[in-house]
VEXROTOR-569268 format. One record per atom (N, C-alpha, C): residue number from 0; atom name; x, y, z. Coordinates in pm, whole numbers. Each point is the difference from the previous one (the first is absolute). Example, Ala and Ser with C-alpha at 12.3 -4.5 7.8 and 13.67 -1.06 7.14 Angstrom:
  num  atomo      xx      yy      zz
    0      N    1319    -569     780
    0     CA     -89     119       0
    0      C      90     120       0
    1      N     -35     105     -72
    1     CA      82     119       6
    1      C     -77     109      73
REM end
This chain:
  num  atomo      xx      yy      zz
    0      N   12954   12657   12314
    0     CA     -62     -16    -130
    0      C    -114     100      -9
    1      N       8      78    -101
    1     CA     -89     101     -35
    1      C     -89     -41    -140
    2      N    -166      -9      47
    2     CA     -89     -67     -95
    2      C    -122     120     -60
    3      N      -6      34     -79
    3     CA     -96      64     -61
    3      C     -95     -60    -119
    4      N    -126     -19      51
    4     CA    -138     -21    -102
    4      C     -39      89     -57
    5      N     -46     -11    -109
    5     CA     -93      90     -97
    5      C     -70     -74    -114
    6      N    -168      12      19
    6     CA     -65     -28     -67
    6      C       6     -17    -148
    7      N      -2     -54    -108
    7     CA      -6      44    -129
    7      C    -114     -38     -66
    8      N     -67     111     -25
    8     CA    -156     -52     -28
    8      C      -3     -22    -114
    9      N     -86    -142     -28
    9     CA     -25     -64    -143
    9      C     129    -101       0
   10      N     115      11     135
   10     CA      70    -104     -57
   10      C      29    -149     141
   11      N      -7     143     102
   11     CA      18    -105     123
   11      C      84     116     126
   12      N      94     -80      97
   12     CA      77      70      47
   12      C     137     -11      13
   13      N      97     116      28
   13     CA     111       8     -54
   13      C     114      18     156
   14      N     101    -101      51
   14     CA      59      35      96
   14      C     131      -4     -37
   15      N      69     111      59
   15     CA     171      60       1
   15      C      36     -74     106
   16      N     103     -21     -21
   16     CA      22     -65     138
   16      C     205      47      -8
   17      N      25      49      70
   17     CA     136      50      51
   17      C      80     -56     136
   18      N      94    -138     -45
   18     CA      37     -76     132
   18      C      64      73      68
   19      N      50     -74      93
   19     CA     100      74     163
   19      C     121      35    -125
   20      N      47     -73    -103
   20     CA     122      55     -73
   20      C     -15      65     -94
   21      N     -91      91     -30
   21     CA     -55      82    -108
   21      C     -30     -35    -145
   22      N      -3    -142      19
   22     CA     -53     -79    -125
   22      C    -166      55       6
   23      N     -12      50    -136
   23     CA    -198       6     -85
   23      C      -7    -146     -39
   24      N    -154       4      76
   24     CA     -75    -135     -88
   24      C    -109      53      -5
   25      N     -23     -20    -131
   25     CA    -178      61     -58
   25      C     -92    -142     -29
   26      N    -100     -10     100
   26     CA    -110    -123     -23
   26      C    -129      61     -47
   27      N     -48     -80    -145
   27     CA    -122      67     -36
   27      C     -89    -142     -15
   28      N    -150      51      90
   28     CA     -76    -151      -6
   28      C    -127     105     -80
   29      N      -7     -69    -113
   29     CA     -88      48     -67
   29      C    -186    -100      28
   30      N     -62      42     -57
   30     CA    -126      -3      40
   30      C     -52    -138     -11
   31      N      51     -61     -94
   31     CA     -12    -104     -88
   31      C      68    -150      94
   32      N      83      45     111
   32     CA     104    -107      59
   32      C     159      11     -15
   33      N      20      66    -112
   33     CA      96     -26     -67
   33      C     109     105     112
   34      N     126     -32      38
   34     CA     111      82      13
   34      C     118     -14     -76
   35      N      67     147      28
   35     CA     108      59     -82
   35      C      94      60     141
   36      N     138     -69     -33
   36     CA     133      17      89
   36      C      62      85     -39
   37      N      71      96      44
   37     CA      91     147     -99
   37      C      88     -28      78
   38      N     121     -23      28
   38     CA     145      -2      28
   38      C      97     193     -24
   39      N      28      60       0
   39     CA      33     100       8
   39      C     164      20      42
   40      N     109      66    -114
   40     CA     106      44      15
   40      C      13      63     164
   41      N      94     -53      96
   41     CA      51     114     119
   41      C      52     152     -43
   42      N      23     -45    -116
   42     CA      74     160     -20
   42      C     -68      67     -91
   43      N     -99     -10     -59
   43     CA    -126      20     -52
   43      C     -92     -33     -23
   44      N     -64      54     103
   44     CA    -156     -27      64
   44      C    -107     -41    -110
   45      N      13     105    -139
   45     CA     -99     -46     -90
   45      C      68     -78    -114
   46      N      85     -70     -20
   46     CA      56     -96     -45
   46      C     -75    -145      42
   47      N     -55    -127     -76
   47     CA    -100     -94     -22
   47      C     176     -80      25
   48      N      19     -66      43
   48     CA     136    -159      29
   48      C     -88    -109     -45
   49      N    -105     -34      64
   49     CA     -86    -104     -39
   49      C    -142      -5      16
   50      N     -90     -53     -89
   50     CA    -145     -28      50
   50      C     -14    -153      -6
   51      N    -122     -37      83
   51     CA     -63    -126     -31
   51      C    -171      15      -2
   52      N     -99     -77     -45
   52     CA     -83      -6     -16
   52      C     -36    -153      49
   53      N    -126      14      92
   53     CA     -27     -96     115
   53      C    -168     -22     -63
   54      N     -30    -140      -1
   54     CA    -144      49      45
   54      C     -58     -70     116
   55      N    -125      14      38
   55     CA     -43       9     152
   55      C      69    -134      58
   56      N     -10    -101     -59
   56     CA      25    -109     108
   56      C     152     -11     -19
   57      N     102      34     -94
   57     CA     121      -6      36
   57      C      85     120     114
   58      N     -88     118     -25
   58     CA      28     130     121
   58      C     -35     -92     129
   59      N    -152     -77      58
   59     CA      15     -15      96
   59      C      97    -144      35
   60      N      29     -85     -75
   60     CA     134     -66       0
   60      C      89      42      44
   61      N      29      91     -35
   61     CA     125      94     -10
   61      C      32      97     177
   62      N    -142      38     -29
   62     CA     -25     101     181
   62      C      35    -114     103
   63      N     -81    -126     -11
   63     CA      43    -114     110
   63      C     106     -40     -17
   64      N      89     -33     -54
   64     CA     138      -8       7
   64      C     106     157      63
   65      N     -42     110      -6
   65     CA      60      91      19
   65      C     -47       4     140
   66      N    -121     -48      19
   66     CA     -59      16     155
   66      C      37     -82      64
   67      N      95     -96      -7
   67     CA      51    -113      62
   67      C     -75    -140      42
   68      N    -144       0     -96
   68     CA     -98    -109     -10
   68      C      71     -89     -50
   69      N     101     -41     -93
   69     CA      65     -93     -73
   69      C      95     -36     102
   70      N      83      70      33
   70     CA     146     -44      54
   70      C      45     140     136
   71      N      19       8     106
   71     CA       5      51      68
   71      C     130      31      61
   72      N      92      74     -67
   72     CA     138       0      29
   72      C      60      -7     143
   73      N      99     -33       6
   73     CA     116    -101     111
   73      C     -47     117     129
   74      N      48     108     -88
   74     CA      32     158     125
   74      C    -135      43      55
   75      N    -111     -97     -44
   75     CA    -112     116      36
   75      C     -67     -87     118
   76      N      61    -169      36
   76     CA     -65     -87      63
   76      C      21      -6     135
   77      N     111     164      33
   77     CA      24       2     165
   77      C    -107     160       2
   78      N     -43      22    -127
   78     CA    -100     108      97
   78      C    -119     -32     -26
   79      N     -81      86     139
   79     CA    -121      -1      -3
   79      C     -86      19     -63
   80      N    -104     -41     -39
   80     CA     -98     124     -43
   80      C    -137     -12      46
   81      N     -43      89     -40
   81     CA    -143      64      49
   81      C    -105     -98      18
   82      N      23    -104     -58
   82     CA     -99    -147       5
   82      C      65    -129      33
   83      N      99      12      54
   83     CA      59    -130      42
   83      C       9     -93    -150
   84      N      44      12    -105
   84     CA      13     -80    -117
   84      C    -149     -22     -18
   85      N     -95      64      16
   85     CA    -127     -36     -74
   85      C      -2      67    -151
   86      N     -20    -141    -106
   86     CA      42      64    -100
   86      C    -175       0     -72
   87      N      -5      83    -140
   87     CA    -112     -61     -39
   87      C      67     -33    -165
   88      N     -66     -91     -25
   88     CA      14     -57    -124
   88      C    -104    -136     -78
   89      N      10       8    -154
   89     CA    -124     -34     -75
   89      C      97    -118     -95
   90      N     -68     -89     -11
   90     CA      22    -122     -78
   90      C    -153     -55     -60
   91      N      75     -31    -118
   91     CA    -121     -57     -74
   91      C     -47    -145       6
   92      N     -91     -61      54
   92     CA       2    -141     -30
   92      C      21    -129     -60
   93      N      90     -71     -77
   93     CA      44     -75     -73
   93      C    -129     -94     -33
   94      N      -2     -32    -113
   94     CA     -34    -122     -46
   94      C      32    -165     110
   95      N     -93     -42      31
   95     CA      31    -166      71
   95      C      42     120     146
   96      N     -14      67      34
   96     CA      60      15      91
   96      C     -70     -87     125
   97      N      -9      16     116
   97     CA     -56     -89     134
   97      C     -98      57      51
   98      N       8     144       9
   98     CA    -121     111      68
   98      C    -107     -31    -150
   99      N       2     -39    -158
   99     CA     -57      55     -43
   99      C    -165     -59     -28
  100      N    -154      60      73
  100     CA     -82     -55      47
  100      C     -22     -19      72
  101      N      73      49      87
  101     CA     -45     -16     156
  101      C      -2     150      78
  102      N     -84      14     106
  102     CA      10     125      50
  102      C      90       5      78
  103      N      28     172      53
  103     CA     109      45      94
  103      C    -123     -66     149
  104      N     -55       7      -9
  104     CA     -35      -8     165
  104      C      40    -205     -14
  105      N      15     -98     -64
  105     CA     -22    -141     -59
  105      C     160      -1      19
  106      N     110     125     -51
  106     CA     100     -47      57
  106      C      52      74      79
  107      N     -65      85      39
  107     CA      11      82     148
  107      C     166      20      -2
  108      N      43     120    -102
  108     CA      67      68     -23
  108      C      47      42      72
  109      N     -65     125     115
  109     CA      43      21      95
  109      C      58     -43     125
  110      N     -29    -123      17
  110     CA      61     -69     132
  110      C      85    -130     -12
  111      N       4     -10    -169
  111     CA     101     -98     -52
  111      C     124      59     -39
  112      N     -18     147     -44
  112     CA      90      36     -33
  112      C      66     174      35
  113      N    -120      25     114
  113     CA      63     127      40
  113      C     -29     121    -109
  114      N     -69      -4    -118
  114     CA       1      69     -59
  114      C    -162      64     -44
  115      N     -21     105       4
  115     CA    -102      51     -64
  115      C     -44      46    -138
  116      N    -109     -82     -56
  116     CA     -47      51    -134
  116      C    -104     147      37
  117      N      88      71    -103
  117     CA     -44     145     -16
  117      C    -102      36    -112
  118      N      21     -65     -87
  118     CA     -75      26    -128
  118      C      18     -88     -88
  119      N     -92     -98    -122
  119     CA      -7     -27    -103
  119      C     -26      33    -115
  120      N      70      15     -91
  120     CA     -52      36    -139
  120      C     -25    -118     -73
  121      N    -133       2     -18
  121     CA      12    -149     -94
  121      C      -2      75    -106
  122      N       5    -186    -113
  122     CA      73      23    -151
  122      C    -121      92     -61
  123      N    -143     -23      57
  123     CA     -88     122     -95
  123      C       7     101      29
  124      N      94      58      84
  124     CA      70     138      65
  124      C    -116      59      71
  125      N     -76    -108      73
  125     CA     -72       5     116
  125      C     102      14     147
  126      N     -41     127      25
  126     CA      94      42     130
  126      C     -95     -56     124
  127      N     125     -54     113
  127     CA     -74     -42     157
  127      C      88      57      31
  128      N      -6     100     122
  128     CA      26      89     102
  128      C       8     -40     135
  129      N      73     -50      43
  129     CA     -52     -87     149
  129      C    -136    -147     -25
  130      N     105     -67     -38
  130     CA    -101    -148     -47
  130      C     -16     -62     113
  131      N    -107     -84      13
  131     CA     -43     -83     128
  131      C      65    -175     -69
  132      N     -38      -5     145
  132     CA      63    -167     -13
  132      C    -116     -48     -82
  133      N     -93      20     -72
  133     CA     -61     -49     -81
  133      C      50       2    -160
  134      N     103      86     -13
  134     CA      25      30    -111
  134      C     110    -124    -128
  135      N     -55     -23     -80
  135     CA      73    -116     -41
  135      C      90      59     -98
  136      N     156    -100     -28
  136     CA     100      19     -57
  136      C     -16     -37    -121
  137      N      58      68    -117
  137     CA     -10     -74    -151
  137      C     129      35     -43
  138      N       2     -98    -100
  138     CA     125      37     -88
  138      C     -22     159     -67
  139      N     143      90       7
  139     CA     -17     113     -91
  139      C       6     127     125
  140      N     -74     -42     121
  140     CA     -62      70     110
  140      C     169      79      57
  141      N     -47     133       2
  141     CA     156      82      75
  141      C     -74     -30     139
  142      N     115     -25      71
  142     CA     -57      29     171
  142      C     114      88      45
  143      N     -25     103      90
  143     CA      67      74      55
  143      C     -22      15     117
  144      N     145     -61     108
  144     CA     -41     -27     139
  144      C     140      81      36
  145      N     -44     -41     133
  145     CA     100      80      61
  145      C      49    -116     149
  146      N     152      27      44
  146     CA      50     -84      48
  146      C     135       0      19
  147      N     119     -84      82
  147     CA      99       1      -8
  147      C      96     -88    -124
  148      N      94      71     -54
  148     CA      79     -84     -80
  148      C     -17    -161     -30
  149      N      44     -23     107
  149     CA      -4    -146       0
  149      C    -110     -78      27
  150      N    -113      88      31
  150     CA    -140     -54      -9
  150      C     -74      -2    -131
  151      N      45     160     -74
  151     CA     -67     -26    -165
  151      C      66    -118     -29
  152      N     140     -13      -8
  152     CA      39     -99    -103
  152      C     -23    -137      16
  153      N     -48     -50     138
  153     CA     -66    -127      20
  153      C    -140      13     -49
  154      N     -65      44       4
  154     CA    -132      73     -16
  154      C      11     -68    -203
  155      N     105     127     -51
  155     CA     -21     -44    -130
  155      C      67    -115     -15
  156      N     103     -70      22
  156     CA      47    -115     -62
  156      C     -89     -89      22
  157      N     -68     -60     164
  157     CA     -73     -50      -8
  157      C    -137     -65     -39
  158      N     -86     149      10
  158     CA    -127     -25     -68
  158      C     -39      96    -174
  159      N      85     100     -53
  159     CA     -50      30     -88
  159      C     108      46    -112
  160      N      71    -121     -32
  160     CA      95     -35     -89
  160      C     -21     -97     -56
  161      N      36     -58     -65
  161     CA     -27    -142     -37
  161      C     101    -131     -12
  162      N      81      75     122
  162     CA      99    -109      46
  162      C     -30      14     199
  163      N    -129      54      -4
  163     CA     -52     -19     121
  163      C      -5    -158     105
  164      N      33      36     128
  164     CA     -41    -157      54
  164      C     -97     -39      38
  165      N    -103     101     -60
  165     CA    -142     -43      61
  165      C     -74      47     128
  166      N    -127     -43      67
  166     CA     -39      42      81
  166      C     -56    -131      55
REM end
C-alpha cells in the first residue's frame, strides 16, 4: 500500500492512498473535523465511483471498527501481535450506571479488572491525561483505557453501562 499526504492550507490534509490491488482512495480531514471518502475507478484513476462525508465522531467510529476495536476477525486470532491483544479503547459512561460517583482508585479498576484508565474527557470537555485513583466517574464522562478484550468488556458491562452488576 502506497500512501501520500499533502497539506491543504485553509482546508486541512489530504491522503491518496493506492492498495496492494491498485485501488485509489482519497481521504480529506478538513480542519473543522469533518472527513471526505473518494472511491476511485481501477481503470481510471481520476474518475470519482463514490464519496462519503463523515464527521469527527462517526470517522472515529468508523477507524475502530476498521481497527478491529469492534469485532476482531476469526483469521487474525492465531496471530500475534506486537502487544499481546492489548487493545485501547473509549466508552462513554451511561446514565445509572454502577462506577457512576465513585472513583477509579474506590473501584480499583486496575486490579479488578486488569485494565488501565488512560484518559478522561469529561462532559465539560475537561481533559484528564493519566487520572489518579482520586478521580471520580460521572455520567457523560469518555474513559479511555487500555486492556485485554475480554477485560474491557467486563469492565464496561459491568460498571459503566447501565445494565451494569455493580460494584
Amino acid at each position: 500500500m502506497n500512501i501520500r499526504e499533502r497539506e491543504l492550507p485553509g482546508i486541512g490534509c489530504k491522503f491518496e492512498i493506492t492498495t496492494k490491488n491498485q485501488e485509489k482512495i482519497v481521504i480529506v480531514i478538513h480542519d473543522d473535523g469533518r472527513r471526505e471518502i473518494y472511491h476511485f475507478d481501477s481503470d481510471d484513476q481520476d474518475e470519482v465511483l463514490s464519496n462519503v462525508t463523515l464527521s469527527d465522531s462517526e470517522a472515529r467510529q468508523i477507524a475502530g471498527i476498521l481497527g478491529g476495536m469492534s469485532y476482531k476477525p476469526k483469521a487474525l486470532e492465531t496471530v500475534d501481535f506486537a502487544f499481546d491483544d492489548l487493545l485501547i479503547e473509549w466508552f462513554q459512561v451511561e446514565p445509572n450506571a454502577p462506577a457512576v460517583n465513585k472513583t477509579i482508585g474506590e473501584i480499583d479498576i486496575r486490579n479488578n479488572f486488569g485494565v488501565t484508565v488512560i484518559a478522561i474527557k469529561k462532559k465539560n470537555t475537561k481533559k484528564t491525561h493519566n487520572p489518579g485513583p482520586e478521580t471520580v466517574i460521572e455520567v457523560g464522562d469518555t474513559l479511555v483505557f487500555s486492556g485485554e478484550r475480554h477485560q474491557i468488556k467486563e469492565l464496561i458491562s459491568q460498571l459503566l453501562s447501565n445494565k451494569g452488576g455493580g460494584v
